[in-house]
C-alpha positions as CSV (number, residue, x, y, z in Angstrom):
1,X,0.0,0.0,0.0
2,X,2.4,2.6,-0.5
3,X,2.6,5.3,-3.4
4,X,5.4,6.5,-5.5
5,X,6.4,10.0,-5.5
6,X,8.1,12.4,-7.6
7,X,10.1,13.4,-4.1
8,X,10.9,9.9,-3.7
9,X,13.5,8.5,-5.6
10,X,12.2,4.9,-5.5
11,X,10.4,2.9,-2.8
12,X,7.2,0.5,-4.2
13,X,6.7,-2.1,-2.0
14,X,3.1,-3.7,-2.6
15,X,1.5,-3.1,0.7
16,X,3.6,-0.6,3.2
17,X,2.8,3.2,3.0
18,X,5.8,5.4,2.4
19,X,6.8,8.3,1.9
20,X,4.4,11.8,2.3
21,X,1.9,12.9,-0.3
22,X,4.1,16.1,-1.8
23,X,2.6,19.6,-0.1
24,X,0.1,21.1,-3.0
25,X,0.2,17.5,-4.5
26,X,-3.0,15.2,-5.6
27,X,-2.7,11.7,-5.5
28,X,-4.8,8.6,-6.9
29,X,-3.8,5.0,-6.3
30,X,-5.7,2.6,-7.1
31,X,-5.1,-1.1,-5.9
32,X,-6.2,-4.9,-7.3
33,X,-5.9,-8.0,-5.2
34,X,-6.8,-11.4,-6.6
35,X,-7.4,-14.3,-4.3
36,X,-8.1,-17.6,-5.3
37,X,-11.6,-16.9,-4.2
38,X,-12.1,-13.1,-4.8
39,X,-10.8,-10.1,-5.7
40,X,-10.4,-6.9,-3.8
41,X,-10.5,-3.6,-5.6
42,X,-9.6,-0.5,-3.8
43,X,-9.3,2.9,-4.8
44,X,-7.5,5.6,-2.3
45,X,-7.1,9.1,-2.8
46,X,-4.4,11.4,-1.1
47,X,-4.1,14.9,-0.6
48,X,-0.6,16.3,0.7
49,X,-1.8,19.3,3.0
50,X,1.5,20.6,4.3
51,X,4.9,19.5,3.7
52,X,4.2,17.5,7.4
53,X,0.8,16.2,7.0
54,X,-0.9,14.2,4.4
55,X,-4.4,12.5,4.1
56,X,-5.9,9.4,2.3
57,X,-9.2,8.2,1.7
58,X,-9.8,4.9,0.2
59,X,-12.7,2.4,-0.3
60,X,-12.7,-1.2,-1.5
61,X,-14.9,-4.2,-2.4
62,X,-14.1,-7.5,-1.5
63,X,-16.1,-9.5,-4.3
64,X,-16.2,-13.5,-3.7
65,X,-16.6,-15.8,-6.8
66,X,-19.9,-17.1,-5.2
67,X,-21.6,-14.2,-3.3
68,X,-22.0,-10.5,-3.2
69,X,-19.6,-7.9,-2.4
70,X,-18.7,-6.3,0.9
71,X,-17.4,-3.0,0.9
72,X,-15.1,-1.3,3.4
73,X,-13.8,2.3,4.0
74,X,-10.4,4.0,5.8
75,X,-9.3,7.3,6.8
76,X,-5.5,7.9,7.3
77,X,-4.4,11.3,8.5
78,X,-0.3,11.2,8.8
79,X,1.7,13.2,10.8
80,X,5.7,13.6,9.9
81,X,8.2,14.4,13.0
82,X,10.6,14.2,10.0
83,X,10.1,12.9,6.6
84,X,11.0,9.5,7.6
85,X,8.7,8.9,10.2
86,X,4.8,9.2,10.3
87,X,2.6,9.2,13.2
88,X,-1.1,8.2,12.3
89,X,-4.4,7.1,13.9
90,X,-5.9,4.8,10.3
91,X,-9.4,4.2,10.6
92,X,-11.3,0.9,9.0
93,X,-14.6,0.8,8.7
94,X,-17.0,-1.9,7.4
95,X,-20.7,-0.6,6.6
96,X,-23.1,-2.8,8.0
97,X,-20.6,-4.5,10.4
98,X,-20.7,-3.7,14.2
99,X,-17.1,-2.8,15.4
100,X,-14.7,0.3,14.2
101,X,-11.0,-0.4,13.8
102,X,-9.0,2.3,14.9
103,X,-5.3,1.5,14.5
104,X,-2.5,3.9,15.7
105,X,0.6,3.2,13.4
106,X,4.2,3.8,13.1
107,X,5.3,4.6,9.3
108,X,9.3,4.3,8.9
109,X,10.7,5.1,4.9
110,X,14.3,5.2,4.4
111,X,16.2,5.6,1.3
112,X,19.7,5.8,-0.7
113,X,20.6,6.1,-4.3
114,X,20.4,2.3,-4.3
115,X,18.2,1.3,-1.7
116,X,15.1,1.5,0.5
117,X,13.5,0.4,3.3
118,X,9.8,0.9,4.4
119,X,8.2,-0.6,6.9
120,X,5.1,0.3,9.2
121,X,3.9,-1.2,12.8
122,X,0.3,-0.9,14.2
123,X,-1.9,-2.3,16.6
124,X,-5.9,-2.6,15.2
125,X,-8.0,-2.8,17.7
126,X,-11.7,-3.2,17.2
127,X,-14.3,-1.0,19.0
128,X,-17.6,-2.4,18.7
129,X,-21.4,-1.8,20.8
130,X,-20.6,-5.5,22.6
131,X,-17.4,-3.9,23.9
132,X,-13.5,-4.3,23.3
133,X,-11.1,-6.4,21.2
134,X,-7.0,-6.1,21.5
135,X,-7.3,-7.6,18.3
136,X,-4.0,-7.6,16.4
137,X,-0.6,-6.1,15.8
138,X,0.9,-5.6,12.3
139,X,4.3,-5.1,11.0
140,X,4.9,-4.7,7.2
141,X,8.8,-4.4,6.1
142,X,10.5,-4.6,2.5
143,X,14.2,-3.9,1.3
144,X,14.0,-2.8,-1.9
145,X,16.9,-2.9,-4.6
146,X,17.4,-0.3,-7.5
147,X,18.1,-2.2,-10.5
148,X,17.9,0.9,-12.8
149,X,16.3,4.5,-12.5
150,X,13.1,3.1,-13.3
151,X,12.7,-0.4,-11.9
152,X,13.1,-1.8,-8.7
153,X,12.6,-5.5,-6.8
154,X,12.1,-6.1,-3.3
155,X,10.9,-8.9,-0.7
156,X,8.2,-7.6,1.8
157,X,7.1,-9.8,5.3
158,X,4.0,-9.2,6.6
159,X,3.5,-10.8,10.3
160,X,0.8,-10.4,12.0
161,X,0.8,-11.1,15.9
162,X,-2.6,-11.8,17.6
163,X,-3.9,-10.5,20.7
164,X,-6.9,-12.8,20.9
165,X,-5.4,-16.0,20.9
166,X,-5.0,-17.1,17.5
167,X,-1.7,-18.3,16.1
168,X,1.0,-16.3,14.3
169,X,0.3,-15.5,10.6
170,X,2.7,-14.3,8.2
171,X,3.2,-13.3,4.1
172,X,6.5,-13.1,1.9
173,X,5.9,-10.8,-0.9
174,X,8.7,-10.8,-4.0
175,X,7.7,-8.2,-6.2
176,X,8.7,-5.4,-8.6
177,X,8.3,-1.5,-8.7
178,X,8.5,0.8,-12.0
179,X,8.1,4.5,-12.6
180,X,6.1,4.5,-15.8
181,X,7.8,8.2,-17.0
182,X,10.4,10.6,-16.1
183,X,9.0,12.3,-14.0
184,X,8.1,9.5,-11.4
185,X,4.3,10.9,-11.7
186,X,3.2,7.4,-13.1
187,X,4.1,4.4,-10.9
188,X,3.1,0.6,-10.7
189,X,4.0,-2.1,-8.2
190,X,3.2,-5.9,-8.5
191,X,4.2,-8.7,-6.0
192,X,3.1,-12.2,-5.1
193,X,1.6,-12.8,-1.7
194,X,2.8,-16.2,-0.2
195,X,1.5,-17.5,3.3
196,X,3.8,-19.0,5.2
197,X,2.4,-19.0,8.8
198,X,0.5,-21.0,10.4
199,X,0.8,-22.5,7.6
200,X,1.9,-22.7,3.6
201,X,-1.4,-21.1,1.6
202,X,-2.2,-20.7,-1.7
203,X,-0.7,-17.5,-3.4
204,X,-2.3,-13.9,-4.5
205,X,-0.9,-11.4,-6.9
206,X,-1.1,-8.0,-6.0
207,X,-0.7,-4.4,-7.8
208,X,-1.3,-0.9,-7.6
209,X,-0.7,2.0,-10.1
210,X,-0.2,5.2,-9.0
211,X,-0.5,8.8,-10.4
212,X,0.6,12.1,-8.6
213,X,-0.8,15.3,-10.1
214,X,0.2,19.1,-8.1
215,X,-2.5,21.2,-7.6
216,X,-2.2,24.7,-10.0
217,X,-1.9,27.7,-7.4
């Protein structure tokens, strides 16, 4: 989950967020997930407000081969003490469903002429009229390599710890990152989501493009 930016020389990973939203900036990054089962379009839309604070907006279907859809909303506000490190309290919502997730999270994006490294941290809990869930804590991490100015690989791990009871679970994503024009206004990331705890699952491909337009004065 993570866009790329004209002020970022290269970071893509498939499901981190990065960098800020440019100050003046427009952003729209849409994102398709195909399970063996369904497929999960989301759209999000980002506004960079100051050069310390973006905002994104994004909704999403999750569409089953053998039912309807159920659609879902967030609201991420970010914070930057510098403009490596975001503060935020993101917001998942479910219409229809009783319970709010309201997840404060830690966004880290670092960066060389050669390399990256993103990763995020959050705790979702779930706030709901029957009470309170701990529910779960999420880290998402990926080194990323520079092959060339415009194309990139990297290797993301996804664990996520409950706080419930269940067992461990945890994704590998390899995966690939290209600006689509000089600029770096035109981006697109694919990877290949493998479970590997609690156990070996079946695969999902993932991809997002992304396009960053400023905002005429």
């Amino acid at each position: 989950m993570f866009a790329l930016l004209a002020s970022v020389a290269f970071a893509s990973p498939l499901n981190p967020w990065g960098s800020a939203t440019s100050a003046g900036s427009l952003l729209v990054n849409p994102y398709l997930y195909v399970y063996p089962e369904a497929v999960n379009p989301i759209i999000y839309g980002s506004a960079g407000l100051t050069e310390k604070i973006d905002l994104y907006f994004g909704y999403g279907q999750l569409i089953p081969t053998d039912g309807p859809g159920v659609g879902s909303l967030e609201f991420m506000p970010r914070f930057f003490v510098v403009p490596q490190l975001a503060l935020t309290p993101h917001v998942y919502w479910t219409p229809g469903v009783d319970g709010v997730v309201t997840a404060p999270e830690v966004h880290l994006n670092l960066s060389s002429s050669r390399f990256s490294f993103v990763a995020n941290a959050g705790w979702r809990p779930v706030l709901s009229s029957s009470g309170f869930s701990t529910g779960t804590v999420a880290i998402l991490a990926a080194p990323e390599i520079k092959l060339s100015d415009r194309f990139s690989v990297y290797v993301e791990v996804d664990p996520t710890v409950s706080l419930v009871g269940e067992a461990l679970a945890m994704q590998v994503v390899p995966g690939f990152g290209m600006t689509l024009d000089p600029e770096a206004r035109h981006g697109l990331s694919v990877g290949l989501q493998i479970p590997v705890l609690p156990a070996v699952g079946p695969a999902s491909l993932g991809l997002w493009y992304c396009f960053t337009a400023p905002v005429e004065g």
